[in-house]
C-alpha positions as CSV (number, residue, x, y, z in Angstrom):
1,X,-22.7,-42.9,1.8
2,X,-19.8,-45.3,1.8
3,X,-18.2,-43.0,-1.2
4,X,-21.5,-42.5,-2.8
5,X,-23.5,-39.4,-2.8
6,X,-27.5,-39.2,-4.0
7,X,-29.2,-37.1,-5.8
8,X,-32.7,-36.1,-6.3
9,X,-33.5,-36.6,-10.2
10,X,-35.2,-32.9,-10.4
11,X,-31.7,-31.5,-9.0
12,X,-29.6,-33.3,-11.6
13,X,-29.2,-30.6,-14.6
14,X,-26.1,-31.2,-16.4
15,X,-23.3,-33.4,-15.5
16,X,-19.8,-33.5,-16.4
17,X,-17.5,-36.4,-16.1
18,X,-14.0,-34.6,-17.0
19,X,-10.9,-36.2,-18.2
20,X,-7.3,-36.0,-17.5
21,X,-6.4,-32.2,-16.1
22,X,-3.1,-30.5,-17.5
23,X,-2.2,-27.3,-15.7
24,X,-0.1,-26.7,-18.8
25,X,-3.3,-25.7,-20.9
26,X,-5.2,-22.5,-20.9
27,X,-7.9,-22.3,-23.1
28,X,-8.5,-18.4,-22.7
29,X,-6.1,-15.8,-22.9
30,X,-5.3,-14.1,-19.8
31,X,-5.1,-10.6,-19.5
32,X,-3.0,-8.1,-17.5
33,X,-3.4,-5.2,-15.4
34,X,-1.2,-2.1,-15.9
35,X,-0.3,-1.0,-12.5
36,X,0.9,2.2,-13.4
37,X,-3.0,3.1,-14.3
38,X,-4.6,4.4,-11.0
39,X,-7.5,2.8,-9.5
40,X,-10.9,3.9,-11.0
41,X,-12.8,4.2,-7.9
42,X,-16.1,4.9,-9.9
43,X,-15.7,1.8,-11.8
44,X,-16.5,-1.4,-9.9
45,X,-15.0,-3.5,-13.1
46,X,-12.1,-1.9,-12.8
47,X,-9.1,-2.7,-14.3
48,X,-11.8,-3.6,-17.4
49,X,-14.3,-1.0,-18.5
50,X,-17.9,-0.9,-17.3
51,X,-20.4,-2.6,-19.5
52,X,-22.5,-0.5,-21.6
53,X,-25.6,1.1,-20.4
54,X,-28.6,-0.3,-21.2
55,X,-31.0,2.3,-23.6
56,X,-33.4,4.3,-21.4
57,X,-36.6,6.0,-23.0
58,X,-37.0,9.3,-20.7
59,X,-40.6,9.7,-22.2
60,X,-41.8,6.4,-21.3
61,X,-39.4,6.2,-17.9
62,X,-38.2,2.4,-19.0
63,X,-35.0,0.6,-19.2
64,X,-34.7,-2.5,-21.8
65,X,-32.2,-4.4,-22.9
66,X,-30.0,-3.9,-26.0
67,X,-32.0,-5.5,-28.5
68,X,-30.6,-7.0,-31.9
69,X,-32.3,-6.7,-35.3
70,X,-34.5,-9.6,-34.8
71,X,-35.7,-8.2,-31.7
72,X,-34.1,-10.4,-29.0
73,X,-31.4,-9.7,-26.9
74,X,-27.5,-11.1,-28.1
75,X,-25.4,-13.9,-26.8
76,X,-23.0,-12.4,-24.0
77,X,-24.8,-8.9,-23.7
78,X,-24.8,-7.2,-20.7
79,X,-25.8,-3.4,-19.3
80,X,-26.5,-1.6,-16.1
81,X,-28.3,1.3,-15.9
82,X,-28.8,3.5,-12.4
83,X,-31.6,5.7,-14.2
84,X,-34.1,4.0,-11.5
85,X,-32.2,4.2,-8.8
86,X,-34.6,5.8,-5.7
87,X,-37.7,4.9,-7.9
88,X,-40.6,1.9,-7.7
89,X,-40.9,-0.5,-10.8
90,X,-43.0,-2.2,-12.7
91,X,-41.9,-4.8,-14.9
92,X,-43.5,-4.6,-18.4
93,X,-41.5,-7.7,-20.1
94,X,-39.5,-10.6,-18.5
95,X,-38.1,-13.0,-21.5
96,X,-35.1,-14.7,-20.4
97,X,-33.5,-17.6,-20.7
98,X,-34.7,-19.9,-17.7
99,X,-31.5,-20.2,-15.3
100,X,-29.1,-19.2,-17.5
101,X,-30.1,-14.8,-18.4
102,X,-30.3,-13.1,-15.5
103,X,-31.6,-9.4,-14.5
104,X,-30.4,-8.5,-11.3
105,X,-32.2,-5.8,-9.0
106,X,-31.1,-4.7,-5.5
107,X,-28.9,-8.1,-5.4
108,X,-31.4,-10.3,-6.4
109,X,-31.4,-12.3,-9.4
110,X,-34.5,-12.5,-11.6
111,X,-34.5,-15.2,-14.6
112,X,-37.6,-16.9,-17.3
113,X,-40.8,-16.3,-18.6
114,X,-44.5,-16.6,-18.0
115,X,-43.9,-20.3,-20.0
116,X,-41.7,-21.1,-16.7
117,X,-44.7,-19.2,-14.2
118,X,-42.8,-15.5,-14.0
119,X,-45.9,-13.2,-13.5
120,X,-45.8,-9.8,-14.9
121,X,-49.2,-8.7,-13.2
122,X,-49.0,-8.4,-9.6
123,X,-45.4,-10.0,-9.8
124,X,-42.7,-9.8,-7.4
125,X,-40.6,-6.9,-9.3
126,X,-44.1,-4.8,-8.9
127,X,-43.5,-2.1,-6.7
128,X,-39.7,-2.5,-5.8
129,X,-37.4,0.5,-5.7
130,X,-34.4,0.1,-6.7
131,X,-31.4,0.3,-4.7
132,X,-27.7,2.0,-5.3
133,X,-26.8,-0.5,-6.8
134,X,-28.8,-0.2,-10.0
135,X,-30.6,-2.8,-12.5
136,X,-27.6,-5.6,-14.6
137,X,-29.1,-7.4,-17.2
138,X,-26.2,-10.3,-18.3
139,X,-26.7,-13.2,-20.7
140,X,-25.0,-16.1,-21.9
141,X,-23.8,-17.7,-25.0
142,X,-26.5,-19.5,-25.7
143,X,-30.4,-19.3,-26.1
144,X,-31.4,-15.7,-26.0
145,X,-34.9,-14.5,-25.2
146,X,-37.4,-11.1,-26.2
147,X,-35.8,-9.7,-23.1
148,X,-37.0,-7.0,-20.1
149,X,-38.6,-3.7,-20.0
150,X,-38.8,-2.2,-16.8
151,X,-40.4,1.1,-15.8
152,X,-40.9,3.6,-13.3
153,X,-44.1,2.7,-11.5
């Protein structure tokens, strides 16, 4: 409005005012791609290599995360896993870092805890099967969280 904009105060998260811009400055290093390597048409990361994939217990039939010593997940993990694929799920644990962690199932992104209303019990991961595509847990570089578990139904 007359070269304003408003905002809600619930939708305001974070807010950056930057300064001057210099396309001369890269703060990451950018990689290359070897065209003389062939495509890897099983590898939808490709030129990079898949992530890892996340431990499965054949015994109990559930996928977690990849825990660290303390018992919650790292900064910057992430792991697919396709051992579900075709199957109904149950989720057993959901601890993630509220908008920021996400585990992704059949293209939808799942993120938080009970503390932020996620409900285990009757919950909305309860009884989906799991597409082609798989289960991808990815976090950031920040908080971390206990994590997932989540298990053929």
């Amino acid at each position: 409005m007359n070269g304003h904009f408003r905002l809600h105060p619930s939708c305001v998260i974070e807010v950056t005012i930057p300064g001057p811009i210099e396309k001369t400055v890269v703060n990451h290093r950018v990689g290359t791609v070897d065209a003389t390597v062939p495509r890897d048409k099983d590898n939808e990361n490709w030129p990079w290599a898949p992530p890892e994939e996340c431990p499965y217990n054949a015994t109990s039939g559930c996928i977690t995360d990849l825990e660290g010593p303390d018992g919650d997940y790292k900064n910057n993990e992430v792991c697919i896993s396709h051992k579900l694929n075709g199957k109904s799920i149950i989720a057993r644990e959901l601890d993630l870092e509220r908008r920021y962690d996400f585990l992704t199932i059949n293209g939808k992104k799942f993120t938080g805890n009970k503390k932020h209303g996620f409900d285990l019990e009757g919950g909305i991961l309860n009884g989906i099967v799991v597409d082609e595509h798989g289960i991808r847990f990815e976090s950031d570089k920040s908080t971390t969280g206990g994590g997932f578990k989540i298990c053929e139904r």
